[in-house]
C-alpha positions, 0 to 999 in steps of 0.5 A: 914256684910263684913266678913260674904259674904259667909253664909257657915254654914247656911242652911234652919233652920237659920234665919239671922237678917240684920241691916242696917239703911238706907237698903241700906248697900253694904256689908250687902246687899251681905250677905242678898243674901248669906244666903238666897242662902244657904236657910236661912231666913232674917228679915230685920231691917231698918228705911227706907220703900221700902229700897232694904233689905226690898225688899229682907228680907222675914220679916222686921221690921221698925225702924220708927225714922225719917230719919238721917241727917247725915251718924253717926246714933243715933236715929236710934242707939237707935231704934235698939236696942229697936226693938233687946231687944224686939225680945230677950226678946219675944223669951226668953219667958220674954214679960211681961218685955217688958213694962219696955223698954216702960218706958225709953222714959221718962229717955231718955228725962229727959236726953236730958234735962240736955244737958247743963250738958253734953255740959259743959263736952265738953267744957272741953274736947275739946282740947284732942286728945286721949280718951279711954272708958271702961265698964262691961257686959252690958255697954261694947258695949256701951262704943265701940259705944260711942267711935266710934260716938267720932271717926266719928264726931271729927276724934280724935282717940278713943278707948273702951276696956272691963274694966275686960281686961286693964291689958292686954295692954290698962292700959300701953297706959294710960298717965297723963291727958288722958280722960278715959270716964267710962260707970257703970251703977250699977250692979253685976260687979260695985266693980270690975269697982271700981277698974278698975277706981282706976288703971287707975287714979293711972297712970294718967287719967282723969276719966269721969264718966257716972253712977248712981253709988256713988262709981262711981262718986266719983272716978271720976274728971268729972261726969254726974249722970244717972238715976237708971235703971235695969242693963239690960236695961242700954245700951238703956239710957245710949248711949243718953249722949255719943252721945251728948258729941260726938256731942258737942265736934265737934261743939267745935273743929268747926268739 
């Protein structure tokens, strides 16, 4: 939103969709206003009711997850990109998979039930000071969302890169024993992952692996099994167990 103040490209036939969780996002607000001087419409897409984004869209989606208790999202996280998925898929004519995200609420809670797996990941995890995520199509952004729920609630520095460019400057960061946490969920890119994961452990890392994957996990020094989903769908599932290892490392370092 920050780098979108001025809507120069816009015009009457754009829609611009505003995420903000609490709607009441300065910078996101100020962009609202922008594109819909230069005629465009805005649909909202919050979790609180009667926010100033829902005032000022011209159509709004509620999130409906229950208010945050701290300013790190995460179930409002996930709720947003059930509601994105929804939209996509709607307009790209595919509704009758829509039912298919319905399903994953299930996946989520058999996950959250193996907290006591990911709180032992912690627990050895704790007294690092530096981690780097990767991930592949799909799991990329994930891996930037993992690594940035890390950075606001320990403060370590953390940083996701796309696994297709580590020789292009992330791979000569890598040190001996550096957490390298790899989000690989199974699918078309999965071998080249493989072989990302094998240059990293050959210059030193400590690979963490979050997959449904064989290959994967055996790669891997530490490992948390997911449950197979179409590759599609991955990144809703797939950023529950970041958020709880990010949270438990914190209580951890008594963050």
């Amino acid at each position: 939103s920050s780098e979108s103040s001025s809507f120069s490209l816009v015009d009457e036939k754009t829609l611009v969709v505003a995420i903000s969780q609490s709607g009441e996002t300065a910078d996101t607000l100020v962009a609202v206003r922008s594109a819909k001087e230069n005629g465009a419409k805005v649909l909202g897409i919050t979790n609180v009711v009667g926010s100033t984004l829902t005032r000022e869209s011209d159509a709004c989606i509620y999130l409906g997850a229950g208010p945050e208790i701290a300013v790190v999202a995460t179930k409002s996280f996930t709720s947003q990109l059930v509601v994105l998925y929804k939209c996509a898929l709607t307009l790209a004519g595919m509704e009758d998979r829509i039912k298919e995200i319905t399903g994953l609420s299930d996946i989520v809670e058999k996950i959250i039930s193996k907290e006591t797996e990911i709180k032992n990941i912690a627990s050895k995890l704790k007294k690092y000071g530096d981690f780097f995520f990767i991930g592949r199509s799909f799991a990329y952004p994930i891996a930037m969302e993992g690594a940035l729920k890390l950075k606001e609630i320990t403060y370590v520095h953390a940083e996701a890169y796309p696994a297709g460019e580590l020789k292009h400057g992330p791979l000569s960061m890598l040190e001996e024993g550096i957490p390298l946490i790899v989000i690989a969920p199974t699918g078309e890119k999965i071998s080249k992952m493989i072989g990302n994961i094998k240059e990293c452990k050959a210059r030193g890392a400590m690979v963490i692996g979050i997959s449904d994957n064989d290959d994967v996990l055996k790669e891997a020094e530490i490992t948390f099994r997911m449950p197979k989903v179409d590759e599609l769908f991955a990144p809703i599932i797939y950023i529950v167990p970041l958020q709880l290892l990010a949270y438990h490392i914190a209580v951890m370092q008594g963050k």
